[in-house]
C-alpha positions as CSV (number, residue, x, y, z in Angstrom):
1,X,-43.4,-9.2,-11.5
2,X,-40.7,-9.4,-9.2
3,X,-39.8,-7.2,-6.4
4,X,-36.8,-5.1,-6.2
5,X,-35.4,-2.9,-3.6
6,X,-33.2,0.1,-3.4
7,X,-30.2,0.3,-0.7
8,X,-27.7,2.9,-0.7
9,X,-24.4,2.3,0.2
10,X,-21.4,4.2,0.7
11,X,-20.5,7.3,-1.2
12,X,-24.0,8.0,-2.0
13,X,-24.2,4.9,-4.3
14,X,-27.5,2.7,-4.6
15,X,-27.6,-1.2,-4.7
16,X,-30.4,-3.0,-6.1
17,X,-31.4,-6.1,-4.7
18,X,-33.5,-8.8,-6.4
19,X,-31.7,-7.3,-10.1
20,X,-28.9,-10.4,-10.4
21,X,-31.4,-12.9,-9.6
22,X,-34.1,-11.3,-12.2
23,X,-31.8,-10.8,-15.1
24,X,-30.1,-14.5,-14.4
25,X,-34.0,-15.8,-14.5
26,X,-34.3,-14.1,-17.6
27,X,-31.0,-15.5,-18.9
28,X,-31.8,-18.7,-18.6
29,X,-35.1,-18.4,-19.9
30,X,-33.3,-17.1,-23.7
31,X,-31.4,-19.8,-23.3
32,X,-33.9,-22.4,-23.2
33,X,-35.8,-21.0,-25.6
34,X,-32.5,-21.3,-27.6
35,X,-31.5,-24.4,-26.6
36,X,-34.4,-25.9,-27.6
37,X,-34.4,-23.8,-31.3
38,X,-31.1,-25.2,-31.5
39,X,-30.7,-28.6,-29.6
40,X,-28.4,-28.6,-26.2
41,X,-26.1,-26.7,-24.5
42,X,-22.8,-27.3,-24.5
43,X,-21.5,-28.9,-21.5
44,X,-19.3,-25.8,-20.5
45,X,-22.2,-23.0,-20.7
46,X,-24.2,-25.9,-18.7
47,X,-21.9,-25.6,-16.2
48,X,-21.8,-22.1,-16.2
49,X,-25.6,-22.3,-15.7
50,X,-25.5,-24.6,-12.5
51,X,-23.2,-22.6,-10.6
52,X,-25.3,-19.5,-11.3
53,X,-28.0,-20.6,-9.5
54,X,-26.3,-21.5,-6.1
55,X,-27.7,-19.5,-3.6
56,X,-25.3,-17.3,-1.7
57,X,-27.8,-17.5,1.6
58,X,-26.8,-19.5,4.4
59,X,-30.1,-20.2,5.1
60,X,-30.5,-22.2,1.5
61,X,-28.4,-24.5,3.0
62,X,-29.8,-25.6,5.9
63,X,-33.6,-24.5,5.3
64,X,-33.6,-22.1,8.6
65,X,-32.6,-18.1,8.3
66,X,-29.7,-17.1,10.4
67,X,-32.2,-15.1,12.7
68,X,-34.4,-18.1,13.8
69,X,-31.4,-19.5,14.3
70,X,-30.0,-17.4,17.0
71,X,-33.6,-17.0,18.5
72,X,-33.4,-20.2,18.7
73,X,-29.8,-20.0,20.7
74,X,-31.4,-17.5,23.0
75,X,-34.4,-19.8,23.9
76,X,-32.0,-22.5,24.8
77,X,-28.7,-20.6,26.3
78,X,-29.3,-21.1,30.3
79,X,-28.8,-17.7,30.8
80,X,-31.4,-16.0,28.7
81,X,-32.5,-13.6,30.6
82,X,-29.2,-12.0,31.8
83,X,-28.5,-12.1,27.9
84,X,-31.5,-9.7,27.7
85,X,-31.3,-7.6,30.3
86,X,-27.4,-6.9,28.8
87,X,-28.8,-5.6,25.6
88,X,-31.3,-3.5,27.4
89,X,-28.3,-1.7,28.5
90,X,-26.8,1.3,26.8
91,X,-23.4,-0.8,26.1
92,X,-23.1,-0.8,22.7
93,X,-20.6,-3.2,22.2
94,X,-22.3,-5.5,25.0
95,X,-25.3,-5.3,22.4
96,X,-23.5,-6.2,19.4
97,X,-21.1,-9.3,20.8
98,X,-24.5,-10.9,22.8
99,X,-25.5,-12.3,19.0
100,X,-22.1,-13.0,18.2
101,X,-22.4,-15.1,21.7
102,X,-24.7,-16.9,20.7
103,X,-23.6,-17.7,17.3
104,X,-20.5,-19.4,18.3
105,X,-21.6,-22.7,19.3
106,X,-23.4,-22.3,15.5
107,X,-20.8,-21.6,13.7
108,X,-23.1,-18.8,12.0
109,X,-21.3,-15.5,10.7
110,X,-23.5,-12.2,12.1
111,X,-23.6,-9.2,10.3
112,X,-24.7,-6.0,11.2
113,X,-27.9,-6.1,9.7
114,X,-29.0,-9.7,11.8
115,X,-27.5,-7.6,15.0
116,X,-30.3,-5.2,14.7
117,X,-33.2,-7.9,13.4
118,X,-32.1,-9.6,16.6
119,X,-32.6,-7.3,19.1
120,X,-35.6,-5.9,17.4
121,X,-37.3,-9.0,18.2
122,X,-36.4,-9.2,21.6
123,X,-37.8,-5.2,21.9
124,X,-34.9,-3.7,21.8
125,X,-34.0,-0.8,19.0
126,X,-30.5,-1.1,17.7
127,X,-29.8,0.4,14.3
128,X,-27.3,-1.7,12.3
129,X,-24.8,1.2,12.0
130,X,-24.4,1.4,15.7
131,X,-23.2,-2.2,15.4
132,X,-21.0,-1.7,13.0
133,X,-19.5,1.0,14.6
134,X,-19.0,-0.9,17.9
135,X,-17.4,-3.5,16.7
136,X,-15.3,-1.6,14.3
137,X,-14.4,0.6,17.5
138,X,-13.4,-1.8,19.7
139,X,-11.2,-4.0,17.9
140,X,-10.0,-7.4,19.4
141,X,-13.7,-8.4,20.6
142,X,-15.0,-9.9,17.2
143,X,-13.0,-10.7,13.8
144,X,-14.0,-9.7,10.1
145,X,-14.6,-12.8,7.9
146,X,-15.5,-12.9,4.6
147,X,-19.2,-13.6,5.3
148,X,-19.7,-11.8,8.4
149,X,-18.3,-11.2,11.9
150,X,-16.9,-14.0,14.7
151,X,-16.6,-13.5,18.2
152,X,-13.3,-13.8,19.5
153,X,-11.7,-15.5,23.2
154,X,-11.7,-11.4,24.7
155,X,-15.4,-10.7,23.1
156,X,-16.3,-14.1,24.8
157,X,-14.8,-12.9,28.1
158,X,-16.4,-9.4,27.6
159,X,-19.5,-11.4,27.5
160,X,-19.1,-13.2,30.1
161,X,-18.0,-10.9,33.1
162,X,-20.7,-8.7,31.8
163,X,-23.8,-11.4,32.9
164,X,-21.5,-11.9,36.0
165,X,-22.3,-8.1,36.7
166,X,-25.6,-8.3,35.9
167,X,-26.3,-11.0,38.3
């Protein structure tokens, strides 16, 4: 049975995830069951059938999620603990460049969501709207991409003078 969850997005819209990857499952399973009534698939709907099951996930890639990754970046960066002590602080934007800090060397694309997983872990609550919201706020500190957000030369600096502070 597979598992499917509800999110709602804007305008008081649901998305379900898990559906695309259960009705593409099921997809290919009439179409085996056809291609072997019928003899092969032509080399077009083949194809077709390959690039469907690429995985949009980083993580598929490379065999590591994006969040043990930047766990990962913490443990290593010399200046770990200033880089917690900064998200302890009420700064929001402070909290929401730190990941993008430390995805940079990486060259890993953060989202809102792996903002808040992040800082969860290191016993901090941040909701993933707050993020948003930061970053959206302060313009000029980070830079929308396609896949996610990157930290720019000012977040970088923002970063930066803020461990300077702290220590």
């Amino acid at each position: 049975m597979a598992q499917f969850k509800a999110r709602k997005v804007k305008k008081g819209f649901f998305e379900i995830l898990g559906l695309e990857e259960f009705i593409e499952a099921k997809v290919a399973e009439v179409r085996r069951a056809l291609a072997g009534a019928k003899g092969k698939l032509s080399p077009k709907k083949a194809k077709a059938k390959k690039k469907a099951k690429k995985s949009p996930r980083p993580a598929a890639k490379t065999g590591v999620l994006p969040i043990d990754q930047l766990s990962q970046a913490l443990a290593r960066h010399p200046r770990r603990a200033g880089l917690v002590r900064a998200g302890k602080q009420k700064d929001q934007l402070l909290r929401s460049l730190v990941p993008l800090y430390l995805a940079r060397p990486l060259g890993l694309e953060v989202n809102s969501g792996l903002i808040s997983r992040f800082w969860k872990l290191q016993g901090v609550k941040y909701a993933p709207p707050n993020a948003a919201k930061a970053l959206r706020n302060h313009a000029g500190y980070a830079k929308q991409t396609k896949a996610g957000r990157l930290i720019s030369p000012n977040g970088v600096k923002y970063v930066e003078s803020a461990l300077r502070k702290a220590a």
